[in-house]
N, C-alpha and C positions, 0 to 999 in steps of 0.2 A: 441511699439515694437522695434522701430529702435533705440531707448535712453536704451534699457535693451542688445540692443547687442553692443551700444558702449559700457558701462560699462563692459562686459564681455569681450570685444575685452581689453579694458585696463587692467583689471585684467591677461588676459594672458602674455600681455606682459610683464608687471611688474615681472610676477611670472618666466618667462624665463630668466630676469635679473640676477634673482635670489639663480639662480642652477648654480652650481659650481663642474663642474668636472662631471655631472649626479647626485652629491647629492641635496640632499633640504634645507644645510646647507646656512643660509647667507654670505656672507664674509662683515662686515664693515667695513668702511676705514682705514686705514694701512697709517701709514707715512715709505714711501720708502726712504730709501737713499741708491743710489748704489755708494759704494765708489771703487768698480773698476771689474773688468769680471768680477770675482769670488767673491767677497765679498759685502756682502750686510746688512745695518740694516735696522730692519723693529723695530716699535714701535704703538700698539695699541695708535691711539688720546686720549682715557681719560686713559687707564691705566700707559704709560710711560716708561714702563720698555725698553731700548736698547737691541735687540736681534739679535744675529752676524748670519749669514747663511754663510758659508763658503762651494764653490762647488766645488768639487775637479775632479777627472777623474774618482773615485773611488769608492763615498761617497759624501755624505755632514756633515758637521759639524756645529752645532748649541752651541752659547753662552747664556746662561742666557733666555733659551726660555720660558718667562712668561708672553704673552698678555693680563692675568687677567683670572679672574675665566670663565668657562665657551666660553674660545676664545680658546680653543688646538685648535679641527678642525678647524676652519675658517683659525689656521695660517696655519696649515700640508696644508689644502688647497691650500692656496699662494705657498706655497715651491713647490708643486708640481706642479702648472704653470709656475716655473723658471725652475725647471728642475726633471729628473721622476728616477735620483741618489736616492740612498736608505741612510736614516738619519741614518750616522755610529755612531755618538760620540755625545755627551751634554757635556759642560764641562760650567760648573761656575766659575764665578767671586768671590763668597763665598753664604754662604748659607742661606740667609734669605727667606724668602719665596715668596717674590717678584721678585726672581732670579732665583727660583729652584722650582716653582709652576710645570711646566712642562713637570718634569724629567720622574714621574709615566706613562704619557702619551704616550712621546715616547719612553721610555726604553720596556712598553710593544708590542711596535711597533718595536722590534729589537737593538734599540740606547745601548750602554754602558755610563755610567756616571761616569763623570771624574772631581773632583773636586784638587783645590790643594794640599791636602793631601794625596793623593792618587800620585799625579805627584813628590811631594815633597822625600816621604817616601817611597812610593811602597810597604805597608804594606795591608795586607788583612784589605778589610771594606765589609761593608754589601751590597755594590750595585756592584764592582769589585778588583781585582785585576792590577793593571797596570803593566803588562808585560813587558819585556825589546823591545819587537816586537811595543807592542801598544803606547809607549814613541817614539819610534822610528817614526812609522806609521805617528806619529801627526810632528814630528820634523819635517820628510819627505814631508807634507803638508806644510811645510812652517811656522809653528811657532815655536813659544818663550813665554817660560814663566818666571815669576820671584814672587815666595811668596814674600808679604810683611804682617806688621799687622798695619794696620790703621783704619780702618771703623769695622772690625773684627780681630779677632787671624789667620784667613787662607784666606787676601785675596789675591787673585791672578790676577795678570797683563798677560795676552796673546796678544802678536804682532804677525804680520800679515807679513811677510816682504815684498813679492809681493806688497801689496796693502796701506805698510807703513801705516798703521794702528794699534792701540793700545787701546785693552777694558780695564780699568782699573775700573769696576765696580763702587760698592760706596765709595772707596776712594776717587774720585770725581762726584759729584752731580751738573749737571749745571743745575738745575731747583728747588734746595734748600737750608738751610742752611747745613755746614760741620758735620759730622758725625763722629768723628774721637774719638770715647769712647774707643774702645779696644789700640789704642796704643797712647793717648796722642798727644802732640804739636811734643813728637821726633818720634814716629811712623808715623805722619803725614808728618814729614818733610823728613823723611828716605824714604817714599814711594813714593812724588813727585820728591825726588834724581832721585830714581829710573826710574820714569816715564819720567822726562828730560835726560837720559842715553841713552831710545830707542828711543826717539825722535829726530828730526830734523825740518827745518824751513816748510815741506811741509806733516810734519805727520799730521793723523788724531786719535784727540786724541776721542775714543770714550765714552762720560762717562755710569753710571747707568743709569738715566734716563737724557732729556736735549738735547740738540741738540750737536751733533758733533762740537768740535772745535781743537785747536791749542794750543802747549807749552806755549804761552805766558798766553793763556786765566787762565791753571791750574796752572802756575806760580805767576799772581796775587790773583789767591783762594788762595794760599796757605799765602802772603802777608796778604789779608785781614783777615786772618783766624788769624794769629798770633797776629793783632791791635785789633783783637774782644776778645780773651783772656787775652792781656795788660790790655784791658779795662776794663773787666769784673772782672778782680786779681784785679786793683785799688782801683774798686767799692767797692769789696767785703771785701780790706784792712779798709774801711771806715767805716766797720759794716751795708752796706746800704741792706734794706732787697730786695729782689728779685722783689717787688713790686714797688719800686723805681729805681733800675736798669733797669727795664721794660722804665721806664719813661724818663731815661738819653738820652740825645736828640744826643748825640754821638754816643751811643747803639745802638739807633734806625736808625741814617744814615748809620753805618758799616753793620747793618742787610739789608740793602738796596744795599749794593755792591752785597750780593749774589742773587738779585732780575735779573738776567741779562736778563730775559723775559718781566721785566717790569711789573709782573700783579700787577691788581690793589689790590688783597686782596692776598698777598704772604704768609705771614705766619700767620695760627689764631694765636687767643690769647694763645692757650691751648699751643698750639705749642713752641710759642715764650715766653713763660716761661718752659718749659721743654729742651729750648738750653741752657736758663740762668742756670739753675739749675744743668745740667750737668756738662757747662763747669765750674761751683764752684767745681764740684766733682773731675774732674780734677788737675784743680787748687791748690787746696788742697794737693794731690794725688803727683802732680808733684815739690810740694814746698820740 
């Protein structure tokens, strides 16, 4: 008797852990980083994505809110433990859907969504209109933006000035190799210009996914980004097939620059023949 009521004594506890706000929603771990009063990333542990919470007097603002399928509430949850401001805006870094999973979610929760296209042009789209009021509203909150195309044709960089802070999406990736198909080696270089413009020695550069870091860190991606194209143009001047280039033992050290987490298994194989083979397209593309 007295073994069936500890089990149930534990079971309650466990389950009171477990409720969040009064719902029966789990919340599982969240990597916090608060980079100042108001600004905060939060990133699902397995899913990755960088997702900005900006809390204003007025509203909150969310960048890129996509903790993975099936995690909206657990994160609406969180937010609403930081603070019980109503989620005015979503605005994206560009549109893949590991960045803009979450728009459905809380757009029908109130949010407007605001992508660079929309801030760019101010041309009617299918989710709003960007008003000269709601341009304004965001300015007012303290950012800055700047379209560039590197990772995409619309990505967009948003800084933080307060909190000297800068999302620049997948233009830079600190937890993979470079991405940089829609605008080549000069849209890549044009966009880190960029991202060294709003920066300074004590900004927080925040990428896609990866851990927050520093101009210097995106100034070297950008370096080795450029030795891994040399490289890869050499190879491919040589006629070597992509199955050999795989093999070139330089290849393979440069694909190691962008390991900066160190894992042991960074890129599969599928993978790391589908960088090769791009950046041939590239290459190509940019002769």
């Amino acid at each position: 008797m007295l073994f069936k009521f500890l089990i149930l004594l534990c079971a309650m506890i466990f389950l009171a852990f477990t409720k969040v706000d009064g719902s029966d929603d789990k919340i599982e771990p969240f990597e916090i980083n608060k980079i100042s009063e108001s600004l905060y990333v939060i990133a699902d542990k397995d899913y990755g994505t960088n997702i900005g919470v900006l809390i204003g007097d007025n509203g909150i603002i969310l960048i890129d809110p996509m903790p993975g399928e099936g995690r909206f509430k657990d994160l609406n949850a969180l937010i609403k433990k930081m603070s019980d401001q109503p989620i005015k805006y979503v605005i994206n870094t560009h549109g893949d859907e590991d960045h803009t999973g979450g728009n459905d979610f809380f757009k029908k929760r109130g949010a407007k969504i605001v992508s660079g296209a929309i801030l760019e042009s101010e041309r009617k789209t299918d989710e709003i209109t960007l008003s000269t009021s709601i341009k304004s509203e965001l300015i007012n909150s303290g950012l800055e933006f700047a379209q560039v195309k590197s990772h995409s044709f619309e990505d967009l960089l948003i800084y933080h000035r307060e909190s000297n802070a800068l999302f620049v999406g997948d233009v830079f990736d600190n937890s993979w190799h470079p991405t940089f198909y829609a605008g080549g080696l000069i849209g890549l270089n044009g966009s880190i210009n960029k991202i060294m413009s709003f920066s300074n020695e004590s900004s927080n550069i925040v990428p896609g996914h990866g851990k927050t870091t520093n101009k210097h860190v995106v100034d070297a991606f950008r370096k080795n980004t450029v030795a891994w194209v040399r490289r890869v143009s050499d190879l491919h001047k040589t006629q070597l097939s992509v199955d050999e280039i795989m093999n070139d033992k330089q290849i393979n050290a440069l694909l190691q620059l962008f390991n900066t987490e160190k894992k042991a298994n960074f890129i599969p194989k599928k993978a790391f023949r589908r960088f090769i083979e791009r950046t041939i397209t590239i290459v190509v593309a940019e002769q």
